[in-house]
NUVEXKE-6367 format. One record per residue: x, y, z of N, C-alpha, C in turn. Coordinates in steps of 0.02 Angstrom, whole numbers, padded with zeros to 5 digits, always signed. Each point is the difference from the previous one (the first is absolute). Last residue first. Layout:
// NUVEXKE-6367
XYZXYZXYZ
...
This chain:
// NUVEXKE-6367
+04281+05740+05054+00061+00011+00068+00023+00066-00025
-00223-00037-00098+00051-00009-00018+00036+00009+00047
-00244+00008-00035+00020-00017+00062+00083-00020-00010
-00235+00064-00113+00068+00026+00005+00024-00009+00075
-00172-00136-00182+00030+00042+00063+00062+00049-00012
-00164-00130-00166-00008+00061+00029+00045+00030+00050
-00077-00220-00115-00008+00021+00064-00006+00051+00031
+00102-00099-00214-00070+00024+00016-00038-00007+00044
+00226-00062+00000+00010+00097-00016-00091+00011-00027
+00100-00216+00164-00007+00016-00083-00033+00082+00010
+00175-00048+00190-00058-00032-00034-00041+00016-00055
+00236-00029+00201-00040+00062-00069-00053-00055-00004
+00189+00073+00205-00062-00057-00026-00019+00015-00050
+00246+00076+00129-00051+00003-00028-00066-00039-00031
+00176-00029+00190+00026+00066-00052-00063+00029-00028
+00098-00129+00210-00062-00015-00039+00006+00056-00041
+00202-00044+00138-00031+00019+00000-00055-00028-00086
+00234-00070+00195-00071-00019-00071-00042+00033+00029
+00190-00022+00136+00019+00053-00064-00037-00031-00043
-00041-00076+00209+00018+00080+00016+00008+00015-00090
-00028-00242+00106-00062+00043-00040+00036+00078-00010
+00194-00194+00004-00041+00014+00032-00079+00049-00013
+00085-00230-00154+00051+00075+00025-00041+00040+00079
-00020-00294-00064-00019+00078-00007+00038+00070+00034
+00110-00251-00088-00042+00022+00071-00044+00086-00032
+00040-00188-00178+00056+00026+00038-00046+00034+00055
-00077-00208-00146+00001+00080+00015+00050+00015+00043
-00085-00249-00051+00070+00041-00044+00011+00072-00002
-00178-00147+00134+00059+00015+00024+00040+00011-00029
-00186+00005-00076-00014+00061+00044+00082-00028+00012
-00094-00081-00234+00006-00012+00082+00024+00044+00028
-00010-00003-00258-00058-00018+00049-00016-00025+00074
+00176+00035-00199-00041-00085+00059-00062+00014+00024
+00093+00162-00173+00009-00054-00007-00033-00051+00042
+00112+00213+00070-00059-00009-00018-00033-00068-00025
+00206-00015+00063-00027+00008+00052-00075+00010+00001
+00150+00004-00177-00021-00056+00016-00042-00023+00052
+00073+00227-00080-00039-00019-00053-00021-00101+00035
+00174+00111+00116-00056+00046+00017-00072-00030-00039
+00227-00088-00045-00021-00009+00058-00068+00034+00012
+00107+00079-00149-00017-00066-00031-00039-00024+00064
+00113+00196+00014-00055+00016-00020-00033-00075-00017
+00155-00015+00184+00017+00027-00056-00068+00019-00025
+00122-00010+00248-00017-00021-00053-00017+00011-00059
+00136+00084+00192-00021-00041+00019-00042-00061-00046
+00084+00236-00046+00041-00055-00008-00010-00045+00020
-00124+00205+00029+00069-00017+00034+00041-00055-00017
-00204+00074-00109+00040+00082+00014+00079-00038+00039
-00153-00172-00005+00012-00010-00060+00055+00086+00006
-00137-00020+00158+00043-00058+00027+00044+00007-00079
-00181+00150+00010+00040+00011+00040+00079-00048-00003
-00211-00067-00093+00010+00035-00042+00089+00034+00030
-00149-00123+00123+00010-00048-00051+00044+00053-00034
-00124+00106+00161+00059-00036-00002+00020-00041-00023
-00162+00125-00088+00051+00047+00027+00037-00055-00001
-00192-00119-00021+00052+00020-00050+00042+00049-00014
-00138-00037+00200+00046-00064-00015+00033+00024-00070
-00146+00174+00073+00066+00006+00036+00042-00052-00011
-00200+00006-00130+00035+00060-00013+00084-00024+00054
-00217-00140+00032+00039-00001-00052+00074+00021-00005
-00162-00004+00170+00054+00000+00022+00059-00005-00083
-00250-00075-00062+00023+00028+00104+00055+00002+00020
-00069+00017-00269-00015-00040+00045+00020+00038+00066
-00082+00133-00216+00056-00048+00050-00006-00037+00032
-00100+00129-00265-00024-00008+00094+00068-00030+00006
+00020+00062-00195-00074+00003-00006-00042+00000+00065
+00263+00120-00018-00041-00067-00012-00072+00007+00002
+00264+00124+00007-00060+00011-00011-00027-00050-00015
+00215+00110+00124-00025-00062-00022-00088+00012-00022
+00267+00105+00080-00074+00035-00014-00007-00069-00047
+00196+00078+00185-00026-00059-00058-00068+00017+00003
+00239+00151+00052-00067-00024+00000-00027-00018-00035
+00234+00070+00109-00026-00030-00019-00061+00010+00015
+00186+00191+00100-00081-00039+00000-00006-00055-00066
+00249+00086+00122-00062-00004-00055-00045-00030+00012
+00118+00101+00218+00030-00060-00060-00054+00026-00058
-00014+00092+00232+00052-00036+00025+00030-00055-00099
-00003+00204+00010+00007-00019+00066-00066-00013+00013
+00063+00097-00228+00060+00009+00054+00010-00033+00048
-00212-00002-00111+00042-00049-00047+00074+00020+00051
-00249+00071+00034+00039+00003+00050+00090-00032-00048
-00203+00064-00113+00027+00060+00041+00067-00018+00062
-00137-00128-00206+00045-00005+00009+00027+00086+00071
-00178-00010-00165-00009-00028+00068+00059-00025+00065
+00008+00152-00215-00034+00025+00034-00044-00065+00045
+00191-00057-00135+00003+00057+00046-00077+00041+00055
-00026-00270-00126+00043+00063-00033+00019+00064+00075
+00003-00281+00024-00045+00070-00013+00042+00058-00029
+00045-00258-00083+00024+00057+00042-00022+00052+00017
-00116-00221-00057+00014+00051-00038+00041+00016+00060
-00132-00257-00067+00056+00037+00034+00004+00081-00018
-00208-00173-00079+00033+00028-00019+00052+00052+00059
-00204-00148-00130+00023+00009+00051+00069+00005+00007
-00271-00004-00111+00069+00022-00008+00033-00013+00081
-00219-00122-00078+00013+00051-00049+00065+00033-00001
-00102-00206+00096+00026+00038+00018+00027+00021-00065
-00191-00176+00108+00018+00022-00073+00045+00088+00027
-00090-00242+00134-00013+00046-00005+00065+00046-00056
-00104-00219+00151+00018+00004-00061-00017+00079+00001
-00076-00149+00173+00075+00034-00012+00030+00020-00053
-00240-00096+00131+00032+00013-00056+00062+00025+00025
-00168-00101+00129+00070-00041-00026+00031+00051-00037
-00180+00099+00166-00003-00052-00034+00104-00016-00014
-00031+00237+00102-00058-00039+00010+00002-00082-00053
+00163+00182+00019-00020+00017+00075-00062-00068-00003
+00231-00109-00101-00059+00064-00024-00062+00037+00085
+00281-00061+00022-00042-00050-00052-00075+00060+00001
+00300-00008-00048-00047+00009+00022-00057-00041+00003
+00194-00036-00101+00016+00073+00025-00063+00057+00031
+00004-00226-00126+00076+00003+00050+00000+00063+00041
-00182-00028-00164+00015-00044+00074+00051-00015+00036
-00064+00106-00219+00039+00032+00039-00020-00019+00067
-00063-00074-00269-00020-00012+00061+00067+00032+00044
-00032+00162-00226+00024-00086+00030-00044-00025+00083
+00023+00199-00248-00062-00076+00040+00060-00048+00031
+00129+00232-00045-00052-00034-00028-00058-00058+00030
+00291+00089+00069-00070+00039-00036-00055-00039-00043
+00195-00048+00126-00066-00001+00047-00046+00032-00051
+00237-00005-00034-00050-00074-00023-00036+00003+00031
+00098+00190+00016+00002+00005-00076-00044-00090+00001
+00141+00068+00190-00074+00050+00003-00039-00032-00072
+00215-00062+00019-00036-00044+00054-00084+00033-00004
+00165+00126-00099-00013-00069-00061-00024-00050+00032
+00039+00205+00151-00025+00009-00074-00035-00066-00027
+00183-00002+00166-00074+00013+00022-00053+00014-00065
+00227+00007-00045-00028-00080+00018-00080+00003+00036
+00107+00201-00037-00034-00029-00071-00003-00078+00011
+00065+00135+00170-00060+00002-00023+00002-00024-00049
+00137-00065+00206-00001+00020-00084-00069+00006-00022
+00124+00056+00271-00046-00010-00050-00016-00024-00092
+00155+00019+00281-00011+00033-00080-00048-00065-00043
-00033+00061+00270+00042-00053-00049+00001+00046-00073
-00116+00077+00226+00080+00012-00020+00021-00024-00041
-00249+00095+00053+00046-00082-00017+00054+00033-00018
-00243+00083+00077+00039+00030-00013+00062-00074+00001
-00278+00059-00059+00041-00027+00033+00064+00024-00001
-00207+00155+00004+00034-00031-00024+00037-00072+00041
-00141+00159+00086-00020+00021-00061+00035-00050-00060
+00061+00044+00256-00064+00003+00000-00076-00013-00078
+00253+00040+00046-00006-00082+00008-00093-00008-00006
+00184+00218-00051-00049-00063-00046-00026-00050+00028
+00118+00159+00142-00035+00036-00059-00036-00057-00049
+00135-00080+00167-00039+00029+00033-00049+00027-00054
+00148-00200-00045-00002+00067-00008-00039+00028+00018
+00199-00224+00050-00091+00046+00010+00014+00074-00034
+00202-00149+00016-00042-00026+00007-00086+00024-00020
+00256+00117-00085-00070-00001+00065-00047-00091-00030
+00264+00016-00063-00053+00044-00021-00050-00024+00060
+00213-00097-00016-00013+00059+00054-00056+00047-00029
+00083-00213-00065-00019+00000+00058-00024+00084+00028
-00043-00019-00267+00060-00023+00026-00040-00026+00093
-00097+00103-00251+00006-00050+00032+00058-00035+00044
-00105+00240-00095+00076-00041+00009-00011-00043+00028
-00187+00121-00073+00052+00006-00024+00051-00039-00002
-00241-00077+00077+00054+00039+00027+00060+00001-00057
-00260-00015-00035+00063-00036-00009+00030+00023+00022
-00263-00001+00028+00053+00026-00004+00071-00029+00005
-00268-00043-00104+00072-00030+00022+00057+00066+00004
-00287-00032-00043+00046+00016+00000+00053-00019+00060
-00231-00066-00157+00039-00019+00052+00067+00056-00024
-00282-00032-00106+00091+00011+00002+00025-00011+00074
-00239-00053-00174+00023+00007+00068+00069+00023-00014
-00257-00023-00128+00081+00039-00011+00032-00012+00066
-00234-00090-00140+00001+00025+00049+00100-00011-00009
-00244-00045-00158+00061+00002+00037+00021+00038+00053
-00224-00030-00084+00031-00034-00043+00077-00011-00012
-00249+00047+00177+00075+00038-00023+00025-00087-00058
-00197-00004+00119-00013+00046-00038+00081+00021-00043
-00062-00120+00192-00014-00040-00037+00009+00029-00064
+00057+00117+00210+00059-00058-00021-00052-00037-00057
-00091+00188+00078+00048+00034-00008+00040-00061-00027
-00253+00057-00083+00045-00055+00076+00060+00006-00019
-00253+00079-00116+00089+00022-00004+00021-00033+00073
-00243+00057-00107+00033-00082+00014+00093+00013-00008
-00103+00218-00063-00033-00064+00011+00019-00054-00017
+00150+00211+00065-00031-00035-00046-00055-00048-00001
+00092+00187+00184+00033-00062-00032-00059-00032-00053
+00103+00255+00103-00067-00033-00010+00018-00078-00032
+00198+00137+00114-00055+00005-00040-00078-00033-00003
+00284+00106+00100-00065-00047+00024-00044+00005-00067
+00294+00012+00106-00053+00009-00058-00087-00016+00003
+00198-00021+00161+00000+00049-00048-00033+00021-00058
+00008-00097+00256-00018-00005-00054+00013+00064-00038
+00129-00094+00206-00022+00046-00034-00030-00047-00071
+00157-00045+00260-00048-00046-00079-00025+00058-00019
+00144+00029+00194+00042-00039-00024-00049-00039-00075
-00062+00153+00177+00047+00023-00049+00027-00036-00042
-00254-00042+00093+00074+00010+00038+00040+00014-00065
-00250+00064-00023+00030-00039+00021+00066-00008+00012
-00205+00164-00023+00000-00059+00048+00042-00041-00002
+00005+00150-00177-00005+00056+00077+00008-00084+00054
-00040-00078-00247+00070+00047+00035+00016+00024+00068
-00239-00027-00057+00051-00065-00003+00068+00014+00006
-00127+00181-00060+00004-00024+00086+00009-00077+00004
+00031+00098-00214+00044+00044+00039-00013-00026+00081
-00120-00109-00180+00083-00025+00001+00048+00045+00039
-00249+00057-00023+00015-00076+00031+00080-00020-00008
-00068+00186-00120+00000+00003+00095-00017-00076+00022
+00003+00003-00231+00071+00051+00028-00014+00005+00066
-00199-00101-00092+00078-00056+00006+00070+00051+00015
-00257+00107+00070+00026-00011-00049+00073-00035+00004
-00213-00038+00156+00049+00068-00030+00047-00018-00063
-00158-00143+00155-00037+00025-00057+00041+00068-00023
+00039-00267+00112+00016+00064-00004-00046+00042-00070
+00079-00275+00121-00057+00074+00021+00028+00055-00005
+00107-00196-00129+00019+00048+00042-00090+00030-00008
+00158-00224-00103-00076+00033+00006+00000+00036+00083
+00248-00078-00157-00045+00002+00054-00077+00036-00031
+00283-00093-00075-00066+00032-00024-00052-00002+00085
+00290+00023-00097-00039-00035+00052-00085+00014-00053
+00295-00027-00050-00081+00036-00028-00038-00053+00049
+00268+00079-00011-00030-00050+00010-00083+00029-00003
+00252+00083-00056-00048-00013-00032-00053-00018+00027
+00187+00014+00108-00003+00062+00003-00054+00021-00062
+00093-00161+00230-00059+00004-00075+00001+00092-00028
+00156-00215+00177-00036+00072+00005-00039+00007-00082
+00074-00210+00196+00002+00025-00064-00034+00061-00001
-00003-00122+00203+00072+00055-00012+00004-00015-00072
-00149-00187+00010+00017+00055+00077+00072+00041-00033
-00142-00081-00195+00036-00042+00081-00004+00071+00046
-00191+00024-00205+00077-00008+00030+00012-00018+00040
-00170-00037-00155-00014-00005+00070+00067+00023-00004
-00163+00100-00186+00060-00051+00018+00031-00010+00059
-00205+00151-00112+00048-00045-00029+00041-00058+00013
-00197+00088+00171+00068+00028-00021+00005-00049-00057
-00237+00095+00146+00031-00056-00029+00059+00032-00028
-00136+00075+00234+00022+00005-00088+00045-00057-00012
-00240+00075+00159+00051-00051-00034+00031+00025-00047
-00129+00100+00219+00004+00020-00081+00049-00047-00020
-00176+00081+00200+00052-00026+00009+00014-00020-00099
-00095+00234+00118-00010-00065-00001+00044-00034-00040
+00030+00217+00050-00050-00037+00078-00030-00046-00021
+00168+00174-00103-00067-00035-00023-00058-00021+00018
+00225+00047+00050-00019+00046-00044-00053+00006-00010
+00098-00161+00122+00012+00041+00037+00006+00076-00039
-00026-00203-00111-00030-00004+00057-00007+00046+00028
+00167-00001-00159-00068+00012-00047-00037-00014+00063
+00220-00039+00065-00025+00070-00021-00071+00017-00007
+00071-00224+00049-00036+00014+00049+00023+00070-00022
+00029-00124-00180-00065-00023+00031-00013+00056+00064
+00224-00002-00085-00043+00036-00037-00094-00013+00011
+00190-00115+00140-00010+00076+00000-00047+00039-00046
+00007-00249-00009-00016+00029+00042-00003+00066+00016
+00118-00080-00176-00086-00035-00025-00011+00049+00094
+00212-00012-00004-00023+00037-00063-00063+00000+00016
+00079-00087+00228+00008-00011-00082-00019+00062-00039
+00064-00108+00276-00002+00070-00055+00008-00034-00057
-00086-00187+00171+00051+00031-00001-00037+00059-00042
-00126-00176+00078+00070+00046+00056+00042+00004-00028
-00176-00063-00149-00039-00015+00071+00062+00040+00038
+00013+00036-00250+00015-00049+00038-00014+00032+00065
-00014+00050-00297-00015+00024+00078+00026-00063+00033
+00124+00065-00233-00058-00049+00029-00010+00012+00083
+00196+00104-00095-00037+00024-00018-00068-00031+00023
+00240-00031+00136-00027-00017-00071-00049+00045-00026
+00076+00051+00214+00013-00092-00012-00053-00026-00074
+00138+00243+00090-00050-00017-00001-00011-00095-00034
+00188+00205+00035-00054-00019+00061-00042-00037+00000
+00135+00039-00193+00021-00021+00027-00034-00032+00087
-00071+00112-00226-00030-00058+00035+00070-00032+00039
-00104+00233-00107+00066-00018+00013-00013-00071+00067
-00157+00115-00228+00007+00005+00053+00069-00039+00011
-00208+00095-00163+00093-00023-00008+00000+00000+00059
-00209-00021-00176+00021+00002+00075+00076+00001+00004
-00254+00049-00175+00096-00010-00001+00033+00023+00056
-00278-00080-00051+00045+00054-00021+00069-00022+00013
-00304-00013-00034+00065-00047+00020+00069+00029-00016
-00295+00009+00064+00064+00029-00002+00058-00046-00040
-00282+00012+00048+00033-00041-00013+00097+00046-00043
-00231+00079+00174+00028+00010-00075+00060-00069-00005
-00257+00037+00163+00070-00029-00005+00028+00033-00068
-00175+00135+00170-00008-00039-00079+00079-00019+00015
-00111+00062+00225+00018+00043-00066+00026-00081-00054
-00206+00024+00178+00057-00051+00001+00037+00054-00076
-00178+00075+00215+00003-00012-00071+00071-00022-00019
């Protein structure tokens, strides 16, 4: 006798450095894959989940909303505890529920939150560290001094309807046009800031949009970056957008210090699925 499907969908954080993105793939470790082969090996049959948002490789998520149709006739709290049980240390669901009718984790959402963090070395000199053992895994880390508020007023012309083909392109068709709600440089406060003694201050850019393009987020780090250093200007940045061509982007930052923050979706939906 076949147990009854429930239609799930819930809140994943995981540490995507090990792992080659989120979207499954034939040879290699993914997101999409580990959590598939938990629920398998829970289940004993084979179980598709669908994700919000593909992350790169070695991007980590600390928002990211999956959904799935699960054989199961116990109740959704024990399904999220032996889901948990089955899978590696490095992904946890944290949240599970019953998913809405006709609810799809990426068609459904109406924004979505990324950040990047930057560690700054204090003293920009020869003899500050190259590498930071403690952050590299989580962050980028950069000896150059930084202006944020040039970073800022660079941040400040991305905001709104623009085509952002410079700085990326779409997962599927032509579009590129996409509508950015905030974006925005901060100094973390203390209570993330733990390491600030050694090796520097944490910067972090928290960007919110209607969707992204592929690799979006990290090209306009470094666009953004280059400008922190004097290399160019916010004008520059705004023109770059402007063309509409891939070759006015600055190189992409590395994946380690973007994390997937948060997904929301219209509040008559019901979820609770808040980062």
């Amino acid at each position: 006798m076949s147990l009854p499907l429930i239609h799930v969908c819930g809140l994943v954080a995981y540490d995507g450095v090990d792992y080659h993105g989120f979207q499954l793939q034939r040879d290699s470790p993914t997101i999409q894959g580990a959590l598939e082969g938990a629920l398998t090996s829970i289940t004993q049959a084979s179980v598709r989940v669908t994700g919000a948002g593909r992350t790169d490789a070695g991007v980590h998520a600390n928002g990211q909303v999956v959904a799935a149709h699960v054989p199961w006739r116990h109740a959704v709290e024990d399904l999220q505890r032996a889901w948990n049980a089955a899978l590696p240390a490095a992904i946890a669901v944290r949240r599970l529920q019953a998913a809405p009718p006709g609810f799809h984790p990426r068609f459904s959402a109406v924004a979505r939150t990324y950040r990047y963090t930057v560690v700054q070395a204090l003293t920009a000199t020869r003899s500050a560290p190259r590498r930071s053992p403690l952050t590299d895994r989580f962050a980028l880390y950069v000896v150059d001094p930084l202006d944020i508020g040039a970073m800022n007023r660079a941040a400040a012309l991305l905001v709104g309807e623009h085509d952002f083909a410079t700085f990326g392109r779409p997962p599927a068709g032509t579009n590129s046009v996409r509508t950015v709600m905030s974006a925005v440089w901060e100094r973390a406060d203390s209570s993330l800031a733990h390491l600030d003694d050694y090796p520097g201050r944490r910067l972090v850019f928290t960007i919110r949009a209607n969707a992204f393009l592929l690799h979006m987020v990290r090209n306009v780090v470094g666009a953004l970056l280059e400008v922190g250093r004097g290399i160019t200007t916010p004008t520059d940045v705004y023109n770059a957008l402007q063309a509409c061509d891939r070759r006015r982007s600055a190189p992409p930052v590395p994946p380690q210090g973007l994390v997937l923050e948060k997904i929301e979706y219209p509040a008559e939906l019901g979820l609770q699925l808040d980062a």
